[in-house]
Each structure stands twice: as structure tokens, then as C-alpha cells.
C-alpha positions in Angstrom: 178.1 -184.8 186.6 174.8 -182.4 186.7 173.5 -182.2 189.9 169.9 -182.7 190.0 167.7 -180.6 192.6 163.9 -182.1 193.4 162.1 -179.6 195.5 158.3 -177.9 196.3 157.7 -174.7 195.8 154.2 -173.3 197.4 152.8 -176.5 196.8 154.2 -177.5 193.6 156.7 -179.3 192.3 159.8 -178.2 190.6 163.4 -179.3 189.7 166.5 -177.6 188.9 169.3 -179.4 186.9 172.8 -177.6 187.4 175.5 -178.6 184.9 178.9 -179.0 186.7 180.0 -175.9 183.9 177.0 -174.0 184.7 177.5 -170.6 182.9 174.6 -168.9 184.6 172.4 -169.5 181.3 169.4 -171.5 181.8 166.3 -173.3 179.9 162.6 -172.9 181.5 160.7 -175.9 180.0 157.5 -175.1 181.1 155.8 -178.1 180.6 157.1 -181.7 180.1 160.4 -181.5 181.2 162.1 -184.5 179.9 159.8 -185.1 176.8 161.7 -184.6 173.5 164.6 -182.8 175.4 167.3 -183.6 172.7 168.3 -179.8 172.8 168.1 -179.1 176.2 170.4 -181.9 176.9 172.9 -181.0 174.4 172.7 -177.4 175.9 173.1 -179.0 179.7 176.2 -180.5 178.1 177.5 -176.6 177.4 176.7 -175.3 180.8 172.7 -174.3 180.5 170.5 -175.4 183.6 167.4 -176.6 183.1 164.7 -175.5 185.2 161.0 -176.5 185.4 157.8 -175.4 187.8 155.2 -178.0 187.7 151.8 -175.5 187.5 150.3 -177.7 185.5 147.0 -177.9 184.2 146.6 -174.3 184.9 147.4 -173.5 181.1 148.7 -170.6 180.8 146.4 -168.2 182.9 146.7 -165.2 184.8 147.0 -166.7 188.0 149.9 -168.8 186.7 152.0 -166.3 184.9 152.2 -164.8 188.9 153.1 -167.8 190.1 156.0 -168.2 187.7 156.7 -164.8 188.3 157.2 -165.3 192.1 158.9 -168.7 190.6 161.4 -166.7 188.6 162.4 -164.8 191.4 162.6 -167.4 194.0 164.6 -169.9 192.1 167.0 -166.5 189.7 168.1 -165.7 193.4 168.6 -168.8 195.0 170.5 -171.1 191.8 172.5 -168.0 190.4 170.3 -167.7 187.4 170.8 -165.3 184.6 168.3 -162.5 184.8 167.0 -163.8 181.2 165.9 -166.9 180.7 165.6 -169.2 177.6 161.7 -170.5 177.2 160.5 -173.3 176.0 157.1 -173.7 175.1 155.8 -177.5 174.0 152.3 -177.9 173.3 149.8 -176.9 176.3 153.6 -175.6 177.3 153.0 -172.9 174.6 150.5 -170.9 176.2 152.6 -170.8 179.8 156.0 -169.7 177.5 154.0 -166.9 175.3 151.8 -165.3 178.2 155.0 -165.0 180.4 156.8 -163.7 177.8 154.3 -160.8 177.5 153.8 -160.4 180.5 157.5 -160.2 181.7 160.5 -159.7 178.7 162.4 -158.7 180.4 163.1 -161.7 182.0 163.3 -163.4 178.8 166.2 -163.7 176.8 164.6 -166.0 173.7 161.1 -168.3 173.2 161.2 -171.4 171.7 157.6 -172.9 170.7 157.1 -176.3 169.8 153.7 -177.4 168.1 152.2 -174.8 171.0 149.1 -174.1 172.0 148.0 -170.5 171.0 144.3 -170.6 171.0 141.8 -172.1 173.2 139.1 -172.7 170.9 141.1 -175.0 169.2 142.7 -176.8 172.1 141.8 -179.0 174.4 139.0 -181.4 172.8 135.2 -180.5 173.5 134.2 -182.3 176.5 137.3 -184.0 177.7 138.5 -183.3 181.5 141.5 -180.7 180.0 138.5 -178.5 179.2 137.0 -178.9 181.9 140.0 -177.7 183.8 140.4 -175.0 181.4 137.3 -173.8 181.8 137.7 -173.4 185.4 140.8 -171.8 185.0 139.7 -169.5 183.0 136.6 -168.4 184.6 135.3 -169.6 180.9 132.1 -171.1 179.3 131.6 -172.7 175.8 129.3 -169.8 174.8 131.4 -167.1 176.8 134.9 -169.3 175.3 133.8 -168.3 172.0 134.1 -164.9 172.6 137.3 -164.9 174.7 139.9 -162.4 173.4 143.1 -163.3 175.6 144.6 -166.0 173.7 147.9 -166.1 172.6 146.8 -165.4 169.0 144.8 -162.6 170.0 147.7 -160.8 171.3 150.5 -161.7 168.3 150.8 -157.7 167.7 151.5 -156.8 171.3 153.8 -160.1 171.2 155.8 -158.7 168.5 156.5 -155.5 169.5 158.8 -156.5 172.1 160.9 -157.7 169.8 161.6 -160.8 171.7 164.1 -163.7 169.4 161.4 -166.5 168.5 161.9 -170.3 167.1 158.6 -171.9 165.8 159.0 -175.5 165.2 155.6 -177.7 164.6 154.2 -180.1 162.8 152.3 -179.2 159.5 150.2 -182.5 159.8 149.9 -181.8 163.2 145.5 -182.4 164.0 146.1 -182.7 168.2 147.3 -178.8 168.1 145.7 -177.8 164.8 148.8 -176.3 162.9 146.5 -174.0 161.1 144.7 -172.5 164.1 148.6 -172.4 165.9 151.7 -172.1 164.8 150.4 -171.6 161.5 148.2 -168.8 162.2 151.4 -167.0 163.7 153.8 -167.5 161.1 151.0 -166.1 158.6 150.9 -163.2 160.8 154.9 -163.1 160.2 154.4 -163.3 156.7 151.9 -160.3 156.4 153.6 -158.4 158.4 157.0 -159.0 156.7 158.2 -160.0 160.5 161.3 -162.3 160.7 161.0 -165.5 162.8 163.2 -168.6 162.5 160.7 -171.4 162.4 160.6 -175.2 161.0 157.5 -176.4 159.7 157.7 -180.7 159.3 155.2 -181.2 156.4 154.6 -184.2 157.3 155.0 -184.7 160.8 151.9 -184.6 163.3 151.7 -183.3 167.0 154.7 -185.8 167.7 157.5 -185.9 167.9 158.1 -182.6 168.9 161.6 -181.3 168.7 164.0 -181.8 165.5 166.0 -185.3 165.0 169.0 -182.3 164.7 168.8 -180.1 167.3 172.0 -178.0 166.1 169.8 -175.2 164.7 167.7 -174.9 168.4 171.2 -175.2 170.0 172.6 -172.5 168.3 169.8 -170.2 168.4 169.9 -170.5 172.3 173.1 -169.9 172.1 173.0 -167.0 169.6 170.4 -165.2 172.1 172.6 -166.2 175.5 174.3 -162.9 177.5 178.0 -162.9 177.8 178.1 -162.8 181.5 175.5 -164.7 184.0 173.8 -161.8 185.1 173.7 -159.8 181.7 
């Protein structure tokens, strides 16, 4: 039986789920924890924790890649975590999982983005209270927003370079999370630049459900990515 661990960190909330063969591998869902979590569970079932920081509705921003920074090092030191971590970014979760990722590799071992959010302009809705939030966030403005040159798309060459392993899976239908102005837009970039990615494109699937109804291939390419020893 897993054991389950609840707790706050600097005011926010976060859980830890600890396989009983807990190899020292771990998942960082870093939004939505149990949403859609086919593969994480099958992967709890091999000995991967699962891990989750709840800085939500901060969406990605500077001020919350530190604070899963300080995360990281609080919870790597106190659980027994591998130095790398396994990320997965669904939806809004996209822009948390890809700006960490740049910021930090080092402490990443693989990304895996679901229908993610890579572009501000084209996510959240006009007006709604997500943008609103954003907007704050961000230190952002609808005029000064369409001029912003931080998003995730904006920074696919520095991305690349670090030569991180990425799955793309997303919803080619998908009009929540355009897929064109998203996940789309990256795996063009791919293309052009004759990059490989492993990806899964659902023709006809929209924003949900995320995830695959066969989660073998995100399995194994976890798996394929993981270090030999805990610490590696």
C-alpha cells in the first residue's frame, strides 16, 4: 500500500504519494494531480512517487518556477527523491513543466506535455477571471500582453538545446488550448528543424480527455528516461 503524505509548504498545499517499492524515481504533476492520471498510476504501481505543489493560478511565472525550485529542494531532501525528476505538464500545467524545465534541467530527467499551455495570447479566454489572474501575475496588460516575448513558444530554441527527452500528446480538435497556437506550433518547430520528439496528436479528440486510453507508450517513455540508481 502507497502511503499518501498531505502537507503545507510556505502556504501551499502539496502531497507526496510513496509507493511501498519506491525506487527513488518520481512524477511532478504540476497541475491537476489526479485528473487523467492513468500513467502515473501505472508508474506508482512500478515504484515512481508522485509528487505535486499546489501554486496554482500563478501559471507558470517567474515567481513560481522559485517557488518550485525551493519546492524541489525541500521535498528531493526530505522524501529521498532522485535528483531528476519526471514532469508532467497538463494544460495551464504546461507552462509550470516547460519554464522549470528551462530554467532548471538539470533537475529534470524527462517532460511530458499534455494539450499544454505554451502561449498566453491564446490562453486563458479574454475577460474571464484566469486572465485576470494572469494578468496580475505577469505584471501584464492586453496591449502590453500582445507584445510579451516570454512564453513558452517564444523560447522553443533555447528549449531545445538542452536536449531534454519530450512527449507531446494533445488533441488536434483541441479549441480550449488551441492545438495550432500549442502543441502544434511546437511540433512544427520540430518538423523544420528536423528535431526528434515523440508526440501523439488525437485528430479528433478536443482539450479532453487528456492522457492516452493506453498509457504503455507514456509508461515506457518514463521509464526509458529513469536513472539506474535513486540519486543518478
Amino acid at each position: 500500500m502507497e502511503k499518501t503524505i498531505q502537507f503545507e509548504y510556505k502556504g501551499y498545499p502539496a502531497t507526496v504519494i510513496i509507493p511501498e517499492n519506491f525506487n527513488g524515481q518520481w512524477i511532478w504533476k504540476t497541475e491537476f494531480l489526479y485528473a487523467f492520471d492513468q500513467a502515473e498510476r501505472a508508474l506508482l504501481a512500478e515504484g515512481y512517487a508522485r509528487v505535486y505543489y499546489g501554486i496554482s493560478d500563478q501559471y507558470g511565472s517567474y515567481r513560481a518556477v522559485r517557488r518550485m525550485h525551493d519546492f524541489y529542494r525541500y521535498a528531493t531532501e526530505k522524501f529521498g527523491l532522485a535528483k531528476r525528476c519526471h514532469l508532467f505538464g497538463f494544460s495551464r500545467g504546461g507552462l509550470y513543466a516547460f519554464n522549470f524545465a528551462l530554467s532548471y534541467p538539470e533537475y529534470v530527467a524527462s517532460v511530458y506535455l499534455d494539450a499544454p499551455v505554451l502561449d498566453l495570447k491564446s490562453w486563458p479566454p479574454k475577460s474571464s477571471p484566469e486572465e485576470t489572474q494572469l494578468f496580475a501575475e505577469y505584471s501584464l496588460m492586453p496591449e502590453t500582453l500582445k507584445t510579451f516575448r516570454d512564453n513558452p513558444v517564444d523560447n522553443l530554441p533555447e528549449f531545445f538545446a538542452l536536449g531534454l527527452p519530450l512527449l507531446v500528446v494533445a488533441g488536434g480538435a483541441d479549441d480550449v488550448v488551441p492545438f495550432r497556437e500549442n502543441a502544434g506550433l511546437l511540433l512544427d518547430y520540430c518538423q523544420r528543424e528536423s528535431i526528434p520528439v515523440k508526440s501523439v496528436v488525437k485528430p479528433e479528440c478536443g482539450h479532453h480527455p487528456h492522457s492516452l486510453e493506453n498509457v504503455t507508450s507514456i509508461v515506457n517513455f518514463v521509464k526509458e528516461h529513469s536513472y539506474a540508481t535513486a540519486h543518478g
